[in-house]
Each structure stands twice: as structure tokens, then as C-alpha cells.
KEDO-535663 format. One record per residue (C-alpha): y, z, x; residue number from 1. Coordinates in Angstrom, 3 decimals, padded with zeros to 6 digits, always signed. Last residue first. Layout:
BEGIN
+----------+----------+----------+-----+
|        y |        z |        x | seq |
+----------+----------+----------+-----+
|        Y |        Z |        X | NUM |
...
+----------+----------+----------+-----+
This chain:
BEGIN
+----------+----------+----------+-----+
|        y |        z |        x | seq |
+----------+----------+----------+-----+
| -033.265 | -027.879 | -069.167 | 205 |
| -035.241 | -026.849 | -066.120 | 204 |
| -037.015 | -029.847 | -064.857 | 203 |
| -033.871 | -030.461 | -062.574 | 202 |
| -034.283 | -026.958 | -060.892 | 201 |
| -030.180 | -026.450 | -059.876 | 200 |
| -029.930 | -026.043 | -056.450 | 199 |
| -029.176 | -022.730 | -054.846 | 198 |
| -025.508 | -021.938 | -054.019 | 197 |
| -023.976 | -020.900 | -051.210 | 196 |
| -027.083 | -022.327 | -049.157 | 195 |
| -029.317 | -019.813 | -047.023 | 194 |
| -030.229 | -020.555 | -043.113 | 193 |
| -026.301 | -021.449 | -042.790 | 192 |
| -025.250 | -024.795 | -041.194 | 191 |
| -023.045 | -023.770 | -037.652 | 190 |
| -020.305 | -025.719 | -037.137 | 189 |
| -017.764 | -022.730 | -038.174 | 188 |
| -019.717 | -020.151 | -036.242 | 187 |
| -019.718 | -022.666 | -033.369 | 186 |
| -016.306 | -023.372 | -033.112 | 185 |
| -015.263 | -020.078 | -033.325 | 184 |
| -017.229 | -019.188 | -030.474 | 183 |
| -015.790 | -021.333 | -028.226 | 182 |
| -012.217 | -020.384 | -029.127 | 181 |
| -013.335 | -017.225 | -028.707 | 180 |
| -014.702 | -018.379 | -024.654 | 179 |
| -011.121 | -019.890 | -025.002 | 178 |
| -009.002 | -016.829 | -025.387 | 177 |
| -010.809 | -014.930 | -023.305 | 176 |
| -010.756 | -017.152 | -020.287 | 175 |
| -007.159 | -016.892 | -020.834 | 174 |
| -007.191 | -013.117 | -020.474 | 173 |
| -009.075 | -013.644 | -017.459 | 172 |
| -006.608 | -015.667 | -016.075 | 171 |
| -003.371 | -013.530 | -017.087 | 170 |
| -005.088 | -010.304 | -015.762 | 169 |
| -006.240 | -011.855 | -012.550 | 168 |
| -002.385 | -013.217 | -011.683 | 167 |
| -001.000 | -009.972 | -013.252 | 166 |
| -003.337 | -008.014 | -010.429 | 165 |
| -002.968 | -010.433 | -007.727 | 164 |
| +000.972 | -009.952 | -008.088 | 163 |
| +000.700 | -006.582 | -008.002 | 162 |
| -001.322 | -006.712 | -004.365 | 161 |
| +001.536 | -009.087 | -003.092 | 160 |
| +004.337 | -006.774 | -004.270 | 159 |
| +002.356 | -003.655 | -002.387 | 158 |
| +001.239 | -006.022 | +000.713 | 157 |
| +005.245 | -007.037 | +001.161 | 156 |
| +006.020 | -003.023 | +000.481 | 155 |
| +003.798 | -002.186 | +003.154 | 154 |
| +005.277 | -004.915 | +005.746 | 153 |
| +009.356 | -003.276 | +004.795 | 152 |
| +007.720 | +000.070 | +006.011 | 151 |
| +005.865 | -001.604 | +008.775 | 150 |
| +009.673 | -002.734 | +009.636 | 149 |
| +011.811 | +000.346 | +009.034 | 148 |
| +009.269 | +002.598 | +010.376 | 147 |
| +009.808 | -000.158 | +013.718 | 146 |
| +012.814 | +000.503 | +013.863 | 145 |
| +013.375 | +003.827 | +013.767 | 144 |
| +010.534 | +003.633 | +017.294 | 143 |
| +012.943 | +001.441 | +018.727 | 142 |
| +016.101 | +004.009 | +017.952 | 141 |
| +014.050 | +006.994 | +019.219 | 140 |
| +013.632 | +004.734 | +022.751 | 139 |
| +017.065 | +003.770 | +022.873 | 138 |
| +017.832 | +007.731 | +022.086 | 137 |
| +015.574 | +009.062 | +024.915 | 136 |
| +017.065 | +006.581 | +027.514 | 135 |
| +020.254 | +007.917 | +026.969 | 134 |
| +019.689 | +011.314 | +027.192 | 133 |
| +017.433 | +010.234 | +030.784 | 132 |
| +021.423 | +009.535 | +031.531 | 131 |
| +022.533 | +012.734 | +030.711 | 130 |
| +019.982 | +014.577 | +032.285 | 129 |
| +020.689 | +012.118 | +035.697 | 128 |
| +024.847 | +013.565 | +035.002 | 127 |
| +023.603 | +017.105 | +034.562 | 126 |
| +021.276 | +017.402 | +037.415 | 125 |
| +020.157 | +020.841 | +037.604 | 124 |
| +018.031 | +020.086 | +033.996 | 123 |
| +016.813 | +017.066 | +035.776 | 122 |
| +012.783 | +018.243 | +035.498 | 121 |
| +013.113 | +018.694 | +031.364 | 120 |
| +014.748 | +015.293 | +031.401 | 119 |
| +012.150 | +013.471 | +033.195 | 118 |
| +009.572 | +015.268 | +030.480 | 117 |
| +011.332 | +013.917 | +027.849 | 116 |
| +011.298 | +010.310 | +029.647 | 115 |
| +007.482 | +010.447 | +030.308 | 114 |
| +007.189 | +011.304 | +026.307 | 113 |
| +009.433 | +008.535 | +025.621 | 112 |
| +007.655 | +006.158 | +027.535 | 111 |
| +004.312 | +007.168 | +025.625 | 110 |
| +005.599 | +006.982 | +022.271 | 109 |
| +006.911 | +003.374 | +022.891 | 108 |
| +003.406 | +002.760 | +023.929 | 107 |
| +001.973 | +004.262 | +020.975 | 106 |
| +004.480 | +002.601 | +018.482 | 105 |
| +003.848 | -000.741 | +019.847 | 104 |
| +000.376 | -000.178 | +019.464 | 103 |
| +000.571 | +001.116 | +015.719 | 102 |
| +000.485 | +004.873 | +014.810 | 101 |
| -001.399 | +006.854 | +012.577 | 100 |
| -000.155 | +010.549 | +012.926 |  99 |
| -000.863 | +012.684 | +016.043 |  98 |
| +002.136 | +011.798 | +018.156 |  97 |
| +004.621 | +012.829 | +015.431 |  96 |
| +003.111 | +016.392 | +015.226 |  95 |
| +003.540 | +016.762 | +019.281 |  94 |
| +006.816 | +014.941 | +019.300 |  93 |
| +008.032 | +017.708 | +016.647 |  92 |
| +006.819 | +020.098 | +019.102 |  91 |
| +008.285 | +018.511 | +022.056 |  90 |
| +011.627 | +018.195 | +019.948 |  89 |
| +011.678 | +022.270 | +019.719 |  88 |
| +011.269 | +022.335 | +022.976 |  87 |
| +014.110 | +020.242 | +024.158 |  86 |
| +016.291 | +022.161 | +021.984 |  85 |
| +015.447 | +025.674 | +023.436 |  84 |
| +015.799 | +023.973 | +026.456 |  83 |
| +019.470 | +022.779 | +026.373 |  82 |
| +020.254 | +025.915 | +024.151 |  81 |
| +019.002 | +028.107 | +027.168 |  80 |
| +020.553 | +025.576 | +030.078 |  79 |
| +023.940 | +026.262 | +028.300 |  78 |
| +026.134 | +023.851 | +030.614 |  77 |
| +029.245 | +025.767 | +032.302 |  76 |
| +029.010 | +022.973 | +035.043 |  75 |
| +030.734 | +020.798 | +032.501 |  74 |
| +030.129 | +022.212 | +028.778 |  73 |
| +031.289 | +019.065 | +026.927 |  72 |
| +028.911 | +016.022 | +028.130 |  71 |
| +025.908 | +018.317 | +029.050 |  70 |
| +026.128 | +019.992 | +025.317 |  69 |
| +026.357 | +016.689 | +023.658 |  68 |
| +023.876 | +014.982 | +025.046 |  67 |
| +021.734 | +018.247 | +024.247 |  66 |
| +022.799 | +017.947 | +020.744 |  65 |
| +022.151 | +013.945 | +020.096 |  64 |
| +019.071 | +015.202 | +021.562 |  63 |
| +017.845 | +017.284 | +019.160 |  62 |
| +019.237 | +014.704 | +016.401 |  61 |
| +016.859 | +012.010 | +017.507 |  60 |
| +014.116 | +014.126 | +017.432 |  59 |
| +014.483 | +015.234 | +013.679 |  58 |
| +015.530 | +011.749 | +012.973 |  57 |
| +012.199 | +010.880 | +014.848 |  56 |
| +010.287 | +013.369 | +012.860 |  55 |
| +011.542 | +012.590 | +009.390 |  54 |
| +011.111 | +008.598 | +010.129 |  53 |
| +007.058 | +010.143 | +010.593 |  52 |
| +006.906 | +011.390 | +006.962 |  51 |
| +008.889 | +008.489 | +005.816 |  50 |
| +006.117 | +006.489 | +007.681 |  49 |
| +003.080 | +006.878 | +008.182 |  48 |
| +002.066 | +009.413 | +005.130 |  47 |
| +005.206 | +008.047 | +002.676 |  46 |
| +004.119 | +003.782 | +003.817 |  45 |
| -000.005 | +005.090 | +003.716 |  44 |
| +000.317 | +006.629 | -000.339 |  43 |
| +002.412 | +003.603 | -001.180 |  42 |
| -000.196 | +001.182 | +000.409 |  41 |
| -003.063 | +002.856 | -001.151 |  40 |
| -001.577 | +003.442 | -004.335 |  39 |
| -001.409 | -000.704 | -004.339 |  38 |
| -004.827 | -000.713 | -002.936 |  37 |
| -006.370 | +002.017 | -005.948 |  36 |
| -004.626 | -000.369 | -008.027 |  35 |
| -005.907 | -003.477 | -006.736 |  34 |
| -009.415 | -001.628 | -007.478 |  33 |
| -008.575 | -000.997 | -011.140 |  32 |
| -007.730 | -004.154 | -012.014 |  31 |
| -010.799 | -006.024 | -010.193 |  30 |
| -013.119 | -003.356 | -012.416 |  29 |
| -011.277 | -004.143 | -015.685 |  28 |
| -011.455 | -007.717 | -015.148 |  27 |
| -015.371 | -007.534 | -014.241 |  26 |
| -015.726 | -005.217 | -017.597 |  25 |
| -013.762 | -008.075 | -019.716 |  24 |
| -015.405 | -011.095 | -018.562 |  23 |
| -019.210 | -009.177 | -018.841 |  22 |
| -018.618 | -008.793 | -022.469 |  21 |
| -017.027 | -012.271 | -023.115 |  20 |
| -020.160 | -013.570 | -020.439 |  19 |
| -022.524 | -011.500 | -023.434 |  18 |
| -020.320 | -012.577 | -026.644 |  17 |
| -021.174 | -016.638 | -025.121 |  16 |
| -024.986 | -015.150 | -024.323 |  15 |
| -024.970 | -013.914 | -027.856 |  14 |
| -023.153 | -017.168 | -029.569 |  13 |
| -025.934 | -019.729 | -027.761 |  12 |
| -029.111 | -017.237 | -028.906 |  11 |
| -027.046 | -017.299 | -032.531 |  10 |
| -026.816 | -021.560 | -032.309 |   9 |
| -030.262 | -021.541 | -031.044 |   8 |
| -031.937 | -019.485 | -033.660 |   7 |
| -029.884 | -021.790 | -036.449 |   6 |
| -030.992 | -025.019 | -035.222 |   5 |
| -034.760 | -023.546 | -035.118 |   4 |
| -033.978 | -022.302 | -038.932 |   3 |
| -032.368 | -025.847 | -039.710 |   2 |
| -035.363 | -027.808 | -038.532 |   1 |
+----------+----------+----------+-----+
């Protein structure tokens, strides 16, 4: 009776060390897959956006310098500055254009490339090229924006994310804990196959 008590209290203590084992590779798995997210999000908020907030303040500053050469020169305008700059913000529109944007972005994109190419046409017409100017820059302001917001989005997911990770690493560490616990109880309730010490013989003198 105590050697079949005995084989089930070890078979019960493996399969309690086995779920232990299988605890601690299933936490370590979860941990490193929010991590791969978190880098993820970090990795997509410098790809999409810094990298992309670069081109529009690129942009933005292109035409800041046109506006300004149609407002000071008069009829005197440099038409060869005007569109050396304007071509130099179609290429940086043609690099922004191809990175991951989101639908607002796109159609804001797409208004602002109709109102670049409005202001290439109106080069003989400096007060419509200065007001297609202004048009560019609300545009480059609403597409600042938004950076600003999916970048303030990314960080939400990136603090979310970390706080799944301490949130699985606290419970499974207290699932540790008691599956121990557990264990500890039955090793100490547990009647060994072999006494301590073997009874005396009583017809031994």
C-alpha cells in the first residue's frame, strides 16, 4: 500500500515539474514575441514616420523658398531657382509617395501632387503661384500632422505591448510560485518507501 502510494505521489510530482517545465518555455516564447512587436512598432514609427516627417520638412522648406522668391523678386522673379526648387521637392515627393502610407495620407498626397503640378503650370502668374504656395503648405502641414498622430498611435501600441509583457511575466511567475508550493507539499506529505530507522527485532536481546 505504501509503494503504490508512493508511485503515485512521484507520477503526481513529474507531471506537476512537467506543467512547471512547460510554464516556463510558454512564458519565454509569449516574452519574446511581444518583443519582436514592441521592435516592431519602433522599427515601423522611424521607417513611416521620422523618415517620412524628414521628407515633408524637406518639402515644406522648398516651398517656404519659392514663396519667398515670388513675394520679394516682383516681376524680377528667378524662374530657374523657382524650378530648380520645385524639382527637387518632386523628387522628394516621389520617395515620400512610395513609403507606407495611411488613406488619409494618400489622399492628402494626391491633392498635393495636383497642387505641385498647378504651380509648375502658373509659373507666368506670380500672384496664382503664390497662392497654389499656399495651398502646398496647408496641405504639408496636414500631412505633419498626421506623422505626429500615427506617431503618438505607435507609441500607445509600444506602452500597451510592454505592459502585456510585465502583465504575462508577473502571472506566470506567480503560477510558479504556487505549482512549488504544490510540490512542496507533496514531498513533505509524502511517507518514504524506506523508514529512517529500521525497527528494532524484539526477539533480539
Amino acid at each position: 500500500m505504501r509503494w503504490s502510494y508512493s508511485i503515485k505521489n512521484k507520477l503526481a510530482a513529474s507531471l506537476v515539474l512537467l506543467a512547471l517545465c512547460l510554464l516556463v518555455l510558454l512564458s519565454n516564447y509569449l516574452d519574446r514575441l511581444h518583443t519582436e512587436n514592441v521592435k516592431g512598432s519602433i522599427s515601423t514609427m522611424y521607417e513611416d514616420r521620422l523618415i517620412v516627417e524628414g521628407q515633408v520638412l524637406r518639402m515644406t522648406q522648398n516651398i517656404y523658398r519659392i514663396r519667398e522668391l515670388l513675394l520679394t523678386a516682383g516681376e524680377s522673379t528667378d524662374k530657374a531657382q523657382v524650378q530648380r526648387l520645385l524639382a527637387r521637392t518632386r523628387e522628394v515627393y516621389d520617395t515620400f509617395i512610395k513609403t507606407k502610407l495611411t488613406k488619409t495620407e494618400t489622399i492628402t498626397a494626391k491633392n498635393l501632387l495636383v497642387q505641385l503640378k498647378l504651380l509648375e503650370s502658373s509659373s507666368e502668374d506670380r500672384a496664382l503661384a503664390i497662392n497654389h504656395t499656399g495651398r502646398i503648405l496647408d496641405s504639408l502641414d496636414r500631412l505633419s500632422a498626421i506623422q505626429l498622430e500615427e506617431s503618438k498611435l505607435i507609441m500607445q501600441q509600444v506602452e500597451s505591448q510592454y505592459a502585456t509583457i510585465k502583465a504575462s511575466s508577473q502571472f506566470a511567475f506567480a503560477i510558479v510560485i504556487v505549482i512549488l508550493v504544490v510540490l512542496q507539499i507533496m514531498v513533505f506529505s509524502g511517507e518514504p518507501l524506506v523508514p529512517m530507522f529500521k525497527p528494532k527485532d524484539p526477539t533480539l536481546n
